[in-house]
N, C-alpha and C positions, 0 to 999 in steps of 0.2 A: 503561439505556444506560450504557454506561462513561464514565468523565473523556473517556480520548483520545479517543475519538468525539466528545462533548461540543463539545470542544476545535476538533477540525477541521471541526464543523458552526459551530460560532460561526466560526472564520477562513474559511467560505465563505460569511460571511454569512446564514444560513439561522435564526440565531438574532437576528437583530436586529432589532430594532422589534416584537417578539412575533410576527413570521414564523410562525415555528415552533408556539409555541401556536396560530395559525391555521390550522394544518391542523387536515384530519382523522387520524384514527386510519390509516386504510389507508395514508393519502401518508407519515406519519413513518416506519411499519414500513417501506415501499418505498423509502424512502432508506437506513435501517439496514441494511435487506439489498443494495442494491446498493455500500454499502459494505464489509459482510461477503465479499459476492464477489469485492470488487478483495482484499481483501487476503487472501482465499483462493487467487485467482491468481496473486500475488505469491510464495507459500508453495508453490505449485506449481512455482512457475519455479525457482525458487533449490531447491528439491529434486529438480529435472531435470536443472541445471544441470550441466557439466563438472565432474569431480574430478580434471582433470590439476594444479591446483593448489591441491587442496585439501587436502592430507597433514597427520597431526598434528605440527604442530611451530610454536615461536614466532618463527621467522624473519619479521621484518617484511615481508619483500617477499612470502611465501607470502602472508600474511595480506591484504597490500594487494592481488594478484590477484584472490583470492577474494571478497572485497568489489566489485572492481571488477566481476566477472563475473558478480556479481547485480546490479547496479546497470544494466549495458549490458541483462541480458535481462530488466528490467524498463521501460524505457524501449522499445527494438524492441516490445515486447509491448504498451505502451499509445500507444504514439507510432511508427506506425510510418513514419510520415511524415519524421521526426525532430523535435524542440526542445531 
């Protein structure tokens, strides 16, 4: 498992109080992967996304669109409820 994963299984809690080492083998894999998913889907999105503004160039506000516009269709995409 990498650091960052590491990292966001401990800030969900999943690694404290030896949590974690109390699973089994099948439950840890089954969180790794439905980790891998989200952020497979995330990489899907933002390579779906619109390229009306996403032109090479370093103009700040191109660049703050384009961030914004993965930002929005990852939120829609897990939240579509909204938060």
């Amino acid at each position: 498992m990498n650091d960052k994963f590491d990292s966001q299984l401990y800030s969900a809690g999943l690694t404290a109080s030896g949590c974690w080492d109390k699973m089994d083998k099948y439950d840890q894999e089954a969180i790794i992967k439905f980790g891998d998913i989200i952020i497979q889907q995330c990489i899907e999105l933002i390579e779906q996304s619109s390229k009306h503004c996403s032109i090479t160039t370093f103009d700040k506000s191109v660049v703050d669109c384009t961030k914004e516009s993965a930002v929005q269709l990852i939120k829609q995409h897990f939240y579509p409820e909204g938060k």
